[in-house]
Structure formats: structure tokens, C-alpha cells
VOKE-808119 format. One record per atom (N, C-alpha, C): chain; atom name; x, y, z. Coordinates in steps of 0.05 Angstrom, whole numbers, plus 5000, padded with zeros to 4 digits. Example, Ala and Ser with C-alpha at 12.3 -4.5 7.8 and 13.67 -1.06 7.14 Angstrom:
  cadena  atomo  east  north    up
       A      N  5264   4886  5156
       A     CA  5246   4910  5156
       A      C  5264   4934  5156
       A      N  5257   4955  5142
       A     CA  5273   4979  5143
       A      C  5258   5001  5157
//
This chain:
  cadena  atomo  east  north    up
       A      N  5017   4977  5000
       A     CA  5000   5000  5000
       A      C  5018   5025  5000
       A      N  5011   5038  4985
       A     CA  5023   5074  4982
       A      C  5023   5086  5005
       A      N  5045   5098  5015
       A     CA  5043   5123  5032
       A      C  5028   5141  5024
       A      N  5014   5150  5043
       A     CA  5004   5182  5035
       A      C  5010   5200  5049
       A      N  5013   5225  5041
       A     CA  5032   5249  5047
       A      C  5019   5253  5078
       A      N  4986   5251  5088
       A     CA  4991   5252  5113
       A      C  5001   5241  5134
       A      N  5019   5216  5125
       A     CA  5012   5194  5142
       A      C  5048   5196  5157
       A      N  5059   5216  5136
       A     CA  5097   5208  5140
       A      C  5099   5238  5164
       A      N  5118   5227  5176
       A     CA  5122   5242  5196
       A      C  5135   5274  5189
       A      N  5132   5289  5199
       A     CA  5129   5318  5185
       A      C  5162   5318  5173
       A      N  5189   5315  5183
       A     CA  5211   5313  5176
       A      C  5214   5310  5144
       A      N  5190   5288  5136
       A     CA  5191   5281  5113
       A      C  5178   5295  5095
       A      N  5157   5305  5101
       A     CA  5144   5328  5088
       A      C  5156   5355  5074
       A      N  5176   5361  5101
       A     CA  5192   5387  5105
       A      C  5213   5378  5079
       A      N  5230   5352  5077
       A     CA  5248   5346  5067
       A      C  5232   5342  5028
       A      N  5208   5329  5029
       A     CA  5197   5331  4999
       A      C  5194   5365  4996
       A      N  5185   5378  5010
       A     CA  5178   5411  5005
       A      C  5205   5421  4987
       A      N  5221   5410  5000
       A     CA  5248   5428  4996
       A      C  5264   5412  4968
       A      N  5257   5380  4973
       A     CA  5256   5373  4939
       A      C  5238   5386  4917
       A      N  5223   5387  4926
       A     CA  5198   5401  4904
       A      C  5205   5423  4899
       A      N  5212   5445  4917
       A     CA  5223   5477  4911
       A      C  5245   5473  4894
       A      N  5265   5454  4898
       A     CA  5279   5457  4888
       A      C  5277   5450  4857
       A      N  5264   5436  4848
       A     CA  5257   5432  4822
       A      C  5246   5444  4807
       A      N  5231   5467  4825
       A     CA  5216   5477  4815
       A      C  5225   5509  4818
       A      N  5242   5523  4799
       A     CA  5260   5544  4810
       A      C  5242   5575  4798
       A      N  5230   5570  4787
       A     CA  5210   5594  4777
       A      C  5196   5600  4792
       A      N  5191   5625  4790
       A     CA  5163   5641  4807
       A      C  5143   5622  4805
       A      N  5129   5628  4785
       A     CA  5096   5605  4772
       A      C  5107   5577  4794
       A      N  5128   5568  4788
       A     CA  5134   5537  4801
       A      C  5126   5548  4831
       A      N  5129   5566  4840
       A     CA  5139   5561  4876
       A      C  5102   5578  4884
       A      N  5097   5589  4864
       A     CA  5074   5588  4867
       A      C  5048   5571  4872
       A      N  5055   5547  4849
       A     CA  5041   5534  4846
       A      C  5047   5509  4866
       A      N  5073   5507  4884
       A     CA  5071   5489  4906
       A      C  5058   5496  4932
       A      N  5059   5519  4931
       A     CA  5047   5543  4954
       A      C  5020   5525  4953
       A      N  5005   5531  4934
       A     CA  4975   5531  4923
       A      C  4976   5497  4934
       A      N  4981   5491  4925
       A     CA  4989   5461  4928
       A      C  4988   5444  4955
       A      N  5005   5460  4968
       A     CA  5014   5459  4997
       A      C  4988   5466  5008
       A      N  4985   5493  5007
       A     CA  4948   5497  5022
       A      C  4926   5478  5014
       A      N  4925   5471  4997
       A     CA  4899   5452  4990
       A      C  4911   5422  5006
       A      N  4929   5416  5002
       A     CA  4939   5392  5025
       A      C  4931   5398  5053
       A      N  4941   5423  5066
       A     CA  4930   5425  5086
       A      C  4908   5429  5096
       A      N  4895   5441  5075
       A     CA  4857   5444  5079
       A      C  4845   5421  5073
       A      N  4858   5402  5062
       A     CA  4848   5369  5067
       A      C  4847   5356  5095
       A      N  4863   5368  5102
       A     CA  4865   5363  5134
       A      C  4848   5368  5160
       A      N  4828   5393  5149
       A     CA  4813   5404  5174
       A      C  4791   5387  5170
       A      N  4782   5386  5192
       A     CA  4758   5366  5205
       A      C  4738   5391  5209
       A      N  4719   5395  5205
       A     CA  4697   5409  5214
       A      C  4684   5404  5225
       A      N  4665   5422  5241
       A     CA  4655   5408  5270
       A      C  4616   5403  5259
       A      N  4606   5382  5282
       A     CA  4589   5374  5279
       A      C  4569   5406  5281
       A      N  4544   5394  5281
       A     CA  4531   5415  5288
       A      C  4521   5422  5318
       A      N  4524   5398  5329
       A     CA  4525   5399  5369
       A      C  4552   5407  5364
       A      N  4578   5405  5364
       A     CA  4598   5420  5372
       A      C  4600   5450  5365
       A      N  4584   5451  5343
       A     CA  4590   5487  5335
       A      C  4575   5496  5350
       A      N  4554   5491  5359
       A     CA  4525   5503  5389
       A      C  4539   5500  5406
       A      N  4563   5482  5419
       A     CA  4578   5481  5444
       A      C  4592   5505  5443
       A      N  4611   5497  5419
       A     CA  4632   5518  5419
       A      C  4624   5547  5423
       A      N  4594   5559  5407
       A     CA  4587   5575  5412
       A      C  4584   5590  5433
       A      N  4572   5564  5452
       A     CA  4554   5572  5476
       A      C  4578   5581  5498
       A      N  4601   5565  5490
       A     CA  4629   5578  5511
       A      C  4639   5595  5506
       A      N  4638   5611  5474
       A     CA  4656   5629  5470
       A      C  4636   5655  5486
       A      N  4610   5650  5473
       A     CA  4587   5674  5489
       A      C  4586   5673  5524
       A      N  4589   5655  5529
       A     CA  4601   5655  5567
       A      C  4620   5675  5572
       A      N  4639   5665  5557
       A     CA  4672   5666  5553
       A      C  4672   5704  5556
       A      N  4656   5715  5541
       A     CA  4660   5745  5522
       A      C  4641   5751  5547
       A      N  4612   5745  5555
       A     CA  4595   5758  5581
       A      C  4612   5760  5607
       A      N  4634   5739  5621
       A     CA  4642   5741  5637
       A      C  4664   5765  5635
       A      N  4681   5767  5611
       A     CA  4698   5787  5600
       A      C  4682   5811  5616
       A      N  4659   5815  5602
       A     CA  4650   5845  5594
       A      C  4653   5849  5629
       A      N  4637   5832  5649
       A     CA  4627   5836  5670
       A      C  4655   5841  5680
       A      N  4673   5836  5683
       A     CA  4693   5838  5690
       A      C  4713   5858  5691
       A      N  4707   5869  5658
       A     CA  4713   5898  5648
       A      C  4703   5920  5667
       A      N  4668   5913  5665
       A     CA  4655   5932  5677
       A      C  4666   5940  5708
       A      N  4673   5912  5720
       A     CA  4673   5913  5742
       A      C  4694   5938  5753
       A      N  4716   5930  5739
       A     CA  4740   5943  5741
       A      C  4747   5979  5733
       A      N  4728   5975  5711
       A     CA  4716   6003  5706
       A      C  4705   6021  5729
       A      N  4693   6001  5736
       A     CA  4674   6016  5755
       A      C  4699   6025  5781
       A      N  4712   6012  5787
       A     CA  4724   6004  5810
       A      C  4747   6032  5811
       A      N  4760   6024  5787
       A     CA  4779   6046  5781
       A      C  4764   6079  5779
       A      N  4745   6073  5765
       A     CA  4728   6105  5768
       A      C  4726   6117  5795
       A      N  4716   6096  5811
       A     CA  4708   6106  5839
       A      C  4738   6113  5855
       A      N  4754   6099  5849
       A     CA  4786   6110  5867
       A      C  4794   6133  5856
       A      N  4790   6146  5823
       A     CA  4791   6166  5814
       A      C  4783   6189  5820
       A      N  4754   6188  5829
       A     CA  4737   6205  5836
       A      C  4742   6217  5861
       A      N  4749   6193  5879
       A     CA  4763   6196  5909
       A      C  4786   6211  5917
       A      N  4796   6201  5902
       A     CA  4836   6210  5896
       A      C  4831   6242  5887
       A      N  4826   6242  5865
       A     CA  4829   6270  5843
       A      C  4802   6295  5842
       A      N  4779   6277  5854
       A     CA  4754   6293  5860
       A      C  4735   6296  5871
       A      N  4710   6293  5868
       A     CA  4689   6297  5886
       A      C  4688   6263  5899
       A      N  4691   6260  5934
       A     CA  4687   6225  5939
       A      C  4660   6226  5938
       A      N  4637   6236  5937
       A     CA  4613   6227  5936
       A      C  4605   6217  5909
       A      N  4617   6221  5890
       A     CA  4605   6209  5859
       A      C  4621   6190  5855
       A      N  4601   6174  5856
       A     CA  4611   6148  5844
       A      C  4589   6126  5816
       A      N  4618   6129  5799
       A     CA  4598   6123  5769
       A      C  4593   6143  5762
//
């Protein structure tokens, strides 16, 4: 059975790249392994189910709400020592 280019350990990959460049000494050539090279690697990505993309979602939107709250918090926090420090202590926010 044939090797296939995903299967050889990256060393070997790195080592055909640099055969192939080299054969290929023209612009158009090193272009066209470029091109080449990305479509190999975009063979590679796995895309996610449609329960994992609703997961992934649902953590990144946690992820960004707890941010904000946290922003705010600090916002807030820093305003009020500002106000204290540099001006009126009764306003706060």
C-alpha cells in the first residue's frame, strides 16, 4: 500500500517541500507548490458537527459575558478610586 503524504512524519514532508522547491525554481513553480501545499492542508481540517458548533458557541458567548462583567467591574472600580483620589468622593459612576 502507498504512503500518503499525511501519514509520514512531518521531517519528511519538510524534506519533499524542499525537493519540490527545488525543482521547481521559477516564480509560477513556487507558486504553484504554495497553492498546492494549502489545498493539502485544507484536506486536513475536520469540521465540527453541528452539536459541537452550538457548544463551541455557547462557551465562547460565556467566555465574552464574563469578560464584559469583569471589564465593567473594574471600570467601575477604578472610576470610583479616581473620583476619590482626584475629585468629588461622593460620585461614584
Amino acid at each position: 500500500m502507498a504512503k500518503r503524504v499525511i501519514d509520514e512524519p512531518s521531517e519528511d514532508i519538510v524534506a519533499n517541500a524542499k525537493k519540490d522547491r527545488a525543482s521547481l525554481r521559477g516564480p509560477a513553480g513556487r507558486i504553484a507548490l504554495f497553492i498546492r501545499q494549502v489545498f493539502g492542508e485544507l484536506r486536513k481540517v475536520i469540521t465540527p458537527t453541528r452539536k459541537e458548533l452550538f457548544g463551541y458557541t455557547a462557551v465562547v458567548l460565556v467566555f465574552v459575558v464574563i469578560m464584559m462583567v469583569l471589564v465593567y467591574g473594574l471600570d467601575l472600580g477604578f472610576s470610583a478610586l479616581v473620583n476619590f483620589l482626584f475629585g468629588n468622593p461622593d460620585a461614584v459612576g
